[in-house]
C-alpha positions, 0 to 999 in steps of 0.5 A: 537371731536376724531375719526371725521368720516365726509365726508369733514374731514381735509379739513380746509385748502384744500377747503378754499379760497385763500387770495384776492379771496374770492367773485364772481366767474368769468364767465370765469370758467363756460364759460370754454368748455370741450369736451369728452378726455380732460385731466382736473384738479380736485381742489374742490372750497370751495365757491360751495358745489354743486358737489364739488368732495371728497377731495381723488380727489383734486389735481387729473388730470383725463379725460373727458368721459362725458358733462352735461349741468353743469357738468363733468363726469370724470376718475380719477386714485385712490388708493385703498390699493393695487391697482389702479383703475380707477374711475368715477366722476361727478364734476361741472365745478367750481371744474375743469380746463384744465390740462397744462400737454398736452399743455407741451407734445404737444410743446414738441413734436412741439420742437422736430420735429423742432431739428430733421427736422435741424439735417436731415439736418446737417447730425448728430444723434439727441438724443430727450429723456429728461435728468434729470439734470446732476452734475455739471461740473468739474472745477479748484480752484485756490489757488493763491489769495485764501487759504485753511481755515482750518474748526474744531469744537470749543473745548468743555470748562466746565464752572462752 
């Protein structure tokens, strides 16, 4: 079994069904409409092999530039050694699903102009970057009811 060289290798865990989700797959994913631009995630489902995208592109976000009747023609980003090239796949649609990340940039977006139409009005600056999350912030500890410990390692004893 060394040196396994197969095209679905160390994919055990990765195509295998979840726990309470094996069975019938619901309509609702081929019911799915894609059109050319959508932004998809690409998670190969162990229960369809047809179609089913290499396991270099599980977990991919990609976008659409091609519909087939049962099908996705899809642009995914792959690294390859030293460089990243844009790939194109064809992937069933039990293997894919419509990425949230342009929902999250499109509220955002719907947020900001919100903040800024109120801070027009308030005559003041308004800065729309996103910030990573700060340090806290400095506070007092107070030591009237609350004594400093003093913390030491246990002194080593041999014991024969």
């Amino acid at each position: 079994m060394t040196n396994t060289k197969g095209y679905r290798r160390g994919t055990r865990y990765m195509f295998a069904r979840a726990f309470r989700r094996h069975g019938t797959e619901p309509l609702s994913t081929f019911l799915r409409v894609y059109k050319v631009g959508d932004i998809v995630d690409i998670k190969g489902n162990g229960a369809f092999q047809k179609g089913m995208p290499h396991k270099s592109y599980h977990g991919k976000t990609g976008r659409v530039y091609n519909v087939t009747p049962h099908a996705l023609g899809v642009i995914v980003n792959k690294r390859v050694r030293g460089k990243i090239l844009a790939k194109r796949i064809n992937v069933r649609v039990e293997h894919i699903k419509h990425s949230k990340c342009r929902q999250d940039f499109l509220s955002r977006v719907k947020e900001n102009e919100r903040l800024k139409k109120e801070a027009k009005l308030k005559g003041v600056k308004l800065n729309c970057k996103r910030q990573p999350e700060q340090p806290r912030g400095a506070h007092l500890v107070r030591t009237k009811d609350n004594q400093p410990q003093l913390l030491e390692p246990i002194p080593y004893e041999f014991l024969v």
